[in-house]
C-alpha positions in Angstrom: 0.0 0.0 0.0 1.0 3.6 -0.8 1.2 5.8 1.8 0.7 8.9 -0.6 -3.1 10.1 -0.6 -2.6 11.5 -3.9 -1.1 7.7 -5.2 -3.6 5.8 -3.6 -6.8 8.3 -5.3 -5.2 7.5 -8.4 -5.0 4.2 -8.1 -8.9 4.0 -6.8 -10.5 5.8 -9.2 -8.6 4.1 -12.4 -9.4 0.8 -11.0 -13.4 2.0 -10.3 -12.8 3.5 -14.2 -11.6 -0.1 -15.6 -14.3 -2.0 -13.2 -17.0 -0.1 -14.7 -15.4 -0.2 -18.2 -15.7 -4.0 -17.7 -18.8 -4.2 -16.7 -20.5 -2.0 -19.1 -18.8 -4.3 -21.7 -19.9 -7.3 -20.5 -23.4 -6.2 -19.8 -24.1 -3.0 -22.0 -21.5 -3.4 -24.6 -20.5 -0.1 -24.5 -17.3 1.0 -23.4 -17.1 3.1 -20.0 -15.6 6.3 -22.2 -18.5 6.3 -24.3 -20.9 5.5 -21.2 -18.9 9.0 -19.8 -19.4 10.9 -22.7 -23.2 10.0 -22.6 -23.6 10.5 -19.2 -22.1 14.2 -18.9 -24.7 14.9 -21.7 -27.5 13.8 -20.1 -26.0 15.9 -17.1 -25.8 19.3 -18.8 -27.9 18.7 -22.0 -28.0 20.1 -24.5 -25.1 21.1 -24.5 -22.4 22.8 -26.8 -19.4 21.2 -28.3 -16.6 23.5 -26.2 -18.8 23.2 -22.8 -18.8 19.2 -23.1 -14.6 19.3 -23.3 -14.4 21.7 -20.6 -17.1 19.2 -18.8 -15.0 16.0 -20.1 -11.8 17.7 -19.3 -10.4 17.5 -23.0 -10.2 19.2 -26.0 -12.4 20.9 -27.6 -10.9 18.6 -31.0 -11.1 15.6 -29.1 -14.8 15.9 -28.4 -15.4 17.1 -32.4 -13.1 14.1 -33.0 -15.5 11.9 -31.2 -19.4 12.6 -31.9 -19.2 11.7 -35.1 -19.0 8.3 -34.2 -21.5 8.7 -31.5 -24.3 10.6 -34.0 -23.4 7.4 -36.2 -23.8 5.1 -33.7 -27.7 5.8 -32.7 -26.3 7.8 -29.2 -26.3 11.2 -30.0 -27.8 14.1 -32.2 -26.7 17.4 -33.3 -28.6 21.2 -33.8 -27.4 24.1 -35.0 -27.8 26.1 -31.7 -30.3 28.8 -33.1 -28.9 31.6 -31.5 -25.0 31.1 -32.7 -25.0 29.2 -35.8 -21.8 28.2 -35.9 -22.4 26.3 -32.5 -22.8 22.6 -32.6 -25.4 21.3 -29.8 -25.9 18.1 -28.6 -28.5 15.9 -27.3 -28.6 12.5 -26.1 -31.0 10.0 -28.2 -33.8 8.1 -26.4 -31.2 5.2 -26.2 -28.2 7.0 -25.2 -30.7 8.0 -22.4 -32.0 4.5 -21.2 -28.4 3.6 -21.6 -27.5 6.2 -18.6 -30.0 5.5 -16.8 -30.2 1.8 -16.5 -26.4 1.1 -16.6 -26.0 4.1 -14.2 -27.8 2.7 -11.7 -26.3 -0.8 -12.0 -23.1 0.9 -11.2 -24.3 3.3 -8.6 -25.2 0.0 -7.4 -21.9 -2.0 -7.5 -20.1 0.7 -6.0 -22.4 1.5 -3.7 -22.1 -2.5 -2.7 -18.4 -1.9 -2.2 -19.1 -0.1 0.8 -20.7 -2.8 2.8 -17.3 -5.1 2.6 -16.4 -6.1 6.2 -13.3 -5.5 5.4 -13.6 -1.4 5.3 -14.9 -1.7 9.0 -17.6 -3.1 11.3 -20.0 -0.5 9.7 -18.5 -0.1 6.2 -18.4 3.3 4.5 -21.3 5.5 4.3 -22.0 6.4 0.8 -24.0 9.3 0.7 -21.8 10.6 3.5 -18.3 9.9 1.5 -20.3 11.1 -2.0 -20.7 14.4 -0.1 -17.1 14.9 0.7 -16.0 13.8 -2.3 -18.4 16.2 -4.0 -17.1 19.1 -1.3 -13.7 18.3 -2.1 -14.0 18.5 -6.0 -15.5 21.7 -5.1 -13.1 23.6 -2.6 -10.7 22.6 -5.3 -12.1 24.1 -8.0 -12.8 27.4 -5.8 -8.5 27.2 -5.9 -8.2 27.0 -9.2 -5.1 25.0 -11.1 -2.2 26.2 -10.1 -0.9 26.1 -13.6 
């Protein structure tokens, strides 16, 4: 074990990220960086083109890289946002959205289910008390800004 918070974060949330990339796989056949893409969307839809990279935290050529692909595959669509027509929106499709919602729960579920492992403590974890830090955390961070 790593005694270096920032180490061990790392290492939690890219085995959570390959878990649920597995899963989704094996049980949605979608990939977990398509199920992300999809979920943000549903998040902040619609939604254009630069505000899903900032959202994604990529570029804004990555993401214009990418929806192709999704249009083409039956999970998205795009608009001409009326007011600035050189804005791309876009919108989840009525399967991209069962997609979040079904397979989001099932892994709201399994992670939640993590929690309960005797092994954390007599007790386990408390989700909705560790979401909330999490979530408080992601925010005093963001107050800071990136040092960069």
């Amino acid at each position: 074990m790593n005694e270096r918070l920032t180490v061990t974060l790392h290492h939690l949330v890219s085995e959570l990220d390959a878990y649920a990339d597995d899963y989704l796989q094996r049980h949605h056949g979608v990939s977990f960086n398509t199920f992300q893409v999809l979920a943000v969307v549903a998040d902040v839809e619609p939604v254009d083109i630069t505000h899903l990279a900032r959202c994604l935290g990529v570029t804004k050529a990555a993401v214009s890289k990418r929806v192709p692909a999704l249009v083409e595959g039956g999970w998205l669509t795009t608009s001409a946002d009326p007011t600035h027509k050189r804005r791309v929106m876009v919108s989840l499709t009525p399967r991209a959205a069962d997609l979040v919602q079904v397979a989001g729960g099932e892994l709201e579920a399994e992670f939640t289910a993590l929690f309960t492992d005797s092994r954390l403590s007599a007790t386990g974890i408390e989700a909705t008390a560790l979401n909330t830090h999490l979530h408080l955390l992601t925010t005093i961070l963001l107050e800071k800004g990136s040092s960069s």
